[in-house]
C-alpha positions in Angstrom: 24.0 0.4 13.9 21.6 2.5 13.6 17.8 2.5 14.8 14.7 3.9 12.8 11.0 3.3 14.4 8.3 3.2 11.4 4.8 3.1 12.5 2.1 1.5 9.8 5.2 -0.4 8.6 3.5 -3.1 6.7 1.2 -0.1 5.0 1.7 1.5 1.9 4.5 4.1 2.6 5.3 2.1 5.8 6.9 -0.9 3.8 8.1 1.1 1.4 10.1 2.6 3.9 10.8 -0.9 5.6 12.8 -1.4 2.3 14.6 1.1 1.9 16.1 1.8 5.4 16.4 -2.0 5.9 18.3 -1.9 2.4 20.7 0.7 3.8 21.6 -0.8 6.7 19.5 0.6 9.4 17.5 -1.7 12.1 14.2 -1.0 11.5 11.6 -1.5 14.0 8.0 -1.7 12.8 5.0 -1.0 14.7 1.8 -2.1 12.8 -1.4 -4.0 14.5 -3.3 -4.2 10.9 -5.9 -1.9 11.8 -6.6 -1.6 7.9 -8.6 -4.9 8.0 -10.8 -3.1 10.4 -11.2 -0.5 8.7 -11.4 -1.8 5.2 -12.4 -5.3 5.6 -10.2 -8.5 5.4 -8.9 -7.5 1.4 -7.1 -4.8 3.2 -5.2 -6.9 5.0 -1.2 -5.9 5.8 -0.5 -8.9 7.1 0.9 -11.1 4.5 3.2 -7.6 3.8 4.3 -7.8 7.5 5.6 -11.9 6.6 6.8 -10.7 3.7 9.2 -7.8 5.5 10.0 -10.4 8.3 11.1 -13.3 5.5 13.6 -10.5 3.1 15.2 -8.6 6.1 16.4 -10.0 9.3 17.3 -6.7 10.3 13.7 -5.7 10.7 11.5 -6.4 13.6 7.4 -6.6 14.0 5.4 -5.5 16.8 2.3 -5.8 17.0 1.4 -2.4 18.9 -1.2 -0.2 18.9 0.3 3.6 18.6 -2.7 4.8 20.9 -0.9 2.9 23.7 1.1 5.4 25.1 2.8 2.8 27.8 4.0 0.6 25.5 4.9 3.6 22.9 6.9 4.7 25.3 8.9 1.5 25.9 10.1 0.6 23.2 11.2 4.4 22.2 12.8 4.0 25.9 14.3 0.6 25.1 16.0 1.8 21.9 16.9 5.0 22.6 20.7 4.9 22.5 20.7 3.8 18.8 17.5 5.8 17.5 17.7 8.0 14.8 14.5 8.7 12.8 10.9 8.1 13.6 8.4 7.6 10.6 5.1 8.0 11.1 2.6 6.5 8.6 0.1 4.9 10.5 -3.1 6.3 10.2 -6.8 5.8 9.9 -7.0 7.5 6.4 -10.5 7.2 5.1 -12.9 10.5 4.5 -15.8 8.0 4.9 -14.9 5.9 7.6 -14.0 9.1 9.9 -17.3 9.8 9.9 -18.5 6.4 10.8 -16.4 6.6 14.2 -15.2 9.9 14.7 -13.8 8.9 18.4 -11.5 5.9 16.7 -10.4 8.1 13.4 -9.4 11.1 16.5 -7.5 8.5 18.5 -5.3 7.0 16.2 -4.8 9.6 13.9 -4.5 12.9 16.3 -3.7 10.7 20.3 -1.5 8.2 18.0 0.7 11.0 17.1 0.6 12.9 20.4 1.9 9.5 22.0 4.8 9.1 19.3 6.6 13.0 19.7 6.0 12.6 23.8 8.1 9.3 22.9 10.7 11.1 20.7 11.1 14.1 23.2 11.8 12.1 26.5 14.2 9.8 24.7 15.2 10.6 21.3 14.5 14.2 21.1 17.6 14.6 18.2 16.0 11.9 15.9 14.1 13.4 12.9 10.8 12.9 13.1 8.9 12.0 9.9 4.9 12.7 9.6 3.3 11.5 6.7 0.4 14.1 6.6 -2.1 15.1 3.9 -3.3 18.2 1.8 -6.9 17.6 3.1 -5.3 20.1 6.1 -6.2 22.9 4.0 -9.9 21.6 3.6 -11.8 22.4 0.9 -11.1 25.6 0.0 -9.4 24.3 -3.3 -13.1 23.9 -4.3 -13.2 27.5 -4.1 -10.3 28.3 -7.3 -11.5 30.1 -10.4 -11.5 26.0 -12.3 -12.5 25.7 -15.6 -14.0 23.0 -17.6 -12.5 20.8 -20.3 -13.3 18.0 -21.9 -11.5 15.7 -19.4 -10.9 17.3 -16.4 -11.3 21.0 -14.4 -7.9 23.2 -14.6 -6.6 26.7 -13.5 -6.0 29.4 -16.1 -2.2 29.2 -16.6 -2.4 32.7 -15.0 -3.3 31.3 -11.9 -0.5 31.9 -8.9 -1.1 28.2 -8.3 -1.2 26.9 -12.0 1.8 25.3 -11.3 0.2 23.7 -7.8 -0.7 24.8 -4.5 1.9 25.8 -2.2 1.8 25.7 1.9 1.0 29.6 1.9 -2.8 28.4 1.3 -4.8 28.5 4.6 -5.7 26.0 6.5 -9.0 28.0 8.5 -12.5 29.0 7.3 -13.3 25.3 5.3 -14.5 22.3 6.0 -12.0 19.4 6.1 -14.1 16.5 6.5 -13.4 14.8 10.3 -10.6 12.9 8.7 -8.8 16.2 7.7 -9.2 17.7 11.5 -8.2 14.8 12.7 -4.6 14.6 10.6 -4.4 19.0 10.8 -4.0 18.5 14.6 -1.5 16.1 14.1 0.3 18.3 11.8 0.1 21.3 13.8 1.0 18.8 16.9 4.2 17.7 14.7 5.4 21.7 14.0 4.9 22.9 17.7 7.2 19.6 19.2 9.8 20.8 16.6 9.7 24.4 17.5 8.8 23.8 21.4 12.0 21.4 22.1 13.7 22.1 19.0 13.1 18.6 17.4 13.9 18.3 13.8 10.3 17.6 12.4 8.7 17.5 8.8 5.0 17.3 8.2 4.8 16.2 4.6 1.1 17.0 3.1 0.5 14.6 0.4 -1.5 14.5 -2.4 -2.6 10.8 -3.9 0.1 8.6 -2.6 0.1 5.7 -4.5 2.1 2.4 -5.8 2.0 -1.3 -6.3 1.5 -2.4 -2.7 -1.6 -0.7 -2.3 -4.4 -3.2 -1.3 -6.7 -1.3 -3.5 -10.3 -0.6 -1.2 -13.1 0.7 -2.2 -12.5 3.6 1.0 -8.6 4.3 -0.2 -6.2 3.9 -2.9 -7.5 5.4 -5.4 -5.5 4.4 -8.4 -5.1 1.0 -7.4 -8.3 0.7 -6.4 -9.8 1.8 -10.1 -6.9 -0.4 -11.5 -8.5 -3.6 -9.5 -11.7 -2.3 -10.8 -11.2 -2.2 -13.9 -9.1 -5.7 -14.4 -11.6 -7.6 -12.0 -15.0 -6.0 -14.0 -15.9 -4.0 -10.4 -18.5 -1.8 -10.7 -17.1 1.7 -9.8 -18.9 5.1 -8.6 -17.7 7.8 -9.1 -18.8 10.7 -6.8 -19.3 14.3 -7.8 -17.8 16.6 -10.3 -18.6 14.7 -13.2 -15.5 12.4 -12.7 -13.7 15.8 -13.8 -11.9 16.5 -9.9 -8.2 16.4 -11.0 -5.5 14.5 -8.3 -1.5 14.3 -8.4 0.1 11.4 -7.8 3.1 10.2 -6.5 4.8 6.4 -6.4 5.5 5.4 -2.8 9.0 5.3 -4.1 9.5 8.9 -4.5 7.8 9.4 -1.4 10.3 7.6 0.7 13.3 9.3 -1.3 12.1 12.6 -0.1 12.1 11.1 3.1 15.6 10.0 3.2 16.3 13.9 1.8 15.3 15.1 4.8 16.9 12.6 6.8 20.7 13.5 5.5 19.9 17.6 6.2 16.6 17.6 8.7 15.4 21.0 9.5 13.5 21.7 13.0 9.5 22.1 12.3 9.4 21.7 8.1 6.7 21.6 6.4 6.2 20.6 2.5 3.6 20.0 0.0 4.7 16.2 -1.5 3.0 14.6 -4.3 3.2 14.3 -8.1 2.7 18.2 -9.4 2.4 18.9 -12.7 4.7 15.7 -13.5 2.1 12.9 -12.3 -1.1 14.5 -11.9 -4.6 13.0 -13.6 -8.5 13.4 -13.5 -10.7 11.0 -12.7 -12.0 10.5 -16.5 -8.4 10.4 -17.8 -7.3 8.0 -14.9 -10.1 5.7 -16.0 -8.9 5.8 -20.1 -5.3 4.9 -19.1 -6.7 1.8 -16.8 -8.5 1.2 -19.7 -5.9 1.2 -22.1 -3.2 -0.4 -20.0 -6.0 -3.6 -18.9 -7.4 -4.1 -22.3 -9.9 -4.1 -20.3 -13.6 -1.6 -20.3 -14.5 -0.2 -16.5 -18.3 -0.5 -15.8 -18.4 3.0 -14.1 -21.2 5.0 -13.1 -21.3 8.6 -12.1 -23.0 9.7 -8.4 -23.5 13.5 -8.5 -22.5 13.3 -4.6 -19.4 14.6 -4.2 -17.5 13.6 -0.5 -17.5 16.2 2.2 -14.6 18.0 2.0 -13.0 16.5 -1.1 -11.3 18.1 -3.6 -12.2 19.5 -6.9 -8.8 20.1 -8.1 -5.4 19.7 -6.4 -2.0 19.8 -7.8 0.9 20.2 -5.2 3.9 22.5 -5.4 7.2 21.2 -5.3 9.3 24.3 -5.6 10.4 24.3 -1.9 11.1 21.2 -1.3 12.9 21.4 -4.4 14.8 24.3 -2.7 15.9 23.4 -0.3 16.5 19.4 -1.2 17.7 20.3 -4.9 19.1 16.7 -5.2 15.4 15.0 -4.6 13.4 14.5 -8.0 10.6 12.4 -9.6 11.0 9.0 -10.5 7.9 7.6 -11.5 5.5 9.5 -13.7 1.6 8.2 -13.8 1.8 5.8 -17.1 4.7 3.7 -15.2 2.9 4.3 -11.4 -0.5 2.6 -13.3 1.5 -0.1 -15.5 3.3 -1.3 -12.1 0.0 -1.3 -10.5 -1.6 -3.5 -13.0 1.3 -5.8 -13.6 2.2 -6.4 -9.9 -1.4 -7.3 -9.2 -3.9 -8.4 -11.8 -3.3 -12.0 -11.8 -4.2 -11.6 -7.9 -7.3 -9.7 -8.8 -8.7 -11.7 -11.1 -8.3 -14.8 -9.3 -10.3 -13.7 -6.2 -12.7 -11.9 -8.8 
């Protein structure tokens, strides 16, 4: 049977993709040490996710590992190696704020982590794909820099704009600042290219936009949907910072993630790399992502507005899809933002309001 290795496997996209490769018959290995209570306090918590995993699949396996290890990295790839087959990398430290609070550990895990996985893959699954989950904060901030204009609800190109449609991978990554969360995760994307075109390792750096679902833990430093969902149901006060809560995001379901993962998988290609998140199907600002919490809750968010925007975060971003679409014509959409936010709420606001 055969072997897949997910790191932050009781995270987000990690258990998402526990489920789905589990589902279909692979062993899955998860490496996960719930370093999101660390960084996000004891709400963020992955470790009732990791029971949960253990309980619904016997064919998947917990470790408790730290991916800055390389030692015991590089056992169990070494121990598994005969069966291995695709490496999916989602752990990460993935906060713009909390980088900056400890550069050295956002570095390590995010940049060494990554380092210590591919080394892995190359000495004993080097025809594996390799998976990156990596992030459109790569190309810094020079979104901010896009002719915007102003609406009622939100900034938006001119439908003239080459990237009306969304940003594609052409965009540069130099000359901006990235916020020491976005350096961090660029020289693990770039790390992730040069193993695939060095020893011809079939690698994909997906750069996400707002990756979202109902198995977020919803804190205050990431998540943003979920979080302003929990908000909102649980009568949270909520900042938001900068723009006048106009700063437009797309969003993708966790779901749709992990099917363009398992695209890749059935036809890799050696040192990919794709812009992944909702486009112009699943996209929102902040004001209009506040209305729909509003309107799905019943419920009013006590909101205020901080005209301090983050380093390095975006005033508008909307992905293109075209060439992943290309050249994975099959993949598509499932989950548009309406059903992403209803799931959100209805998975999860019973919990909320009883911890409230």
């Amino acid at each position: 049977m055969k072997t897949t290795i997910i790191t932050g496997s009781s995270g987000l996209i990690g258990s998402e993709a526990v489920r789905h490769f589990a589902s279909s018959g692979f062993d899955v290995i998860g490496l996960d040490n719930d370093m999101r209570a660390q960084f996000f306090g004891p709400q963020a918590s992955t470790r009732r996710t990791t029971q949960d995993l253990q309980g619904e699949f016997p064919n998947f396996r917990a470790i408790d590992v730290d991916i800055r290890d390389d030692d015991v990295v590089n056992r169990i790839f070494a121990e598994n190696a005969k069966d291995l087959a695709l490496i999916i990398h989602t752990a990460a430290q993935p906060s713009h704020d909390w980088a900056a609070r400890d550069p050295h550990t956002d570095f390590s895990v995010n940049a060494v982590g990554t380092m210590n996985l591919l080394e892995a893959t190359r000495h004993h699954a080097p025809d594996a794909t390799f998976i990156f989950t990596s992030t459109n904060k790569v190309y810094g901030d020079t979104p901010n820099y896009l002719p915007l204009v102003e609406t009622d609800t939100r900034l938006e190109l001119p439908e003239d704009h080459k990237w009306y449609g969304g940003i594609d991978t052409t965009m540069s990554i130099d000359h901006t600042t990235h916020s020491l969360f976005g350096v961090s995760k660029a020289s693990a994307d770039l790390m992730v290219q040069e193993y695939g075109r060095y020893f011809n390792i079939p690698t994909v750096c997906f750069r996400g936009g707002c990756l979202t679902g109902p198995n977020h833990a919803g804190a205050q430093l990431h998540g943003f949907l979920a979080y302003l969902m929990r908000s909102t149901v649980s009568g949270t006060p909520y900042t938001i910072f900068g723009y006048e809560g106009k700063q437009v995001r797309d969003n993708i379901h966790a779901h749709d993630v992990v099917s363009a993962f398992e695209a890749f998988h059935a036809a890799p290609r050696v040192s990919a790399v794709y812009n992944l998140g909702g486009g112009r199907f699943s996209n929102c600002s902040m004001r209009e992502a506040i209305m729909l919490c509003e309107e799905i809750s019943g419920k009013t968010l006590d909101w205020t507005l901080s005209d301090q925007a983050r380093i390095g975060d975006h005033r508008w971003w909307i992905s293109d899809l075209s060439d992943f679409h290309r050249d994975y014509p099959d993949w598509n959409h499932e989950y548009d933002l309406e059903t992403t936010l209803r799931e959100i709420h209805d998975r999860n606001a019973d919990r909320w309001l009883a911890a409230a």
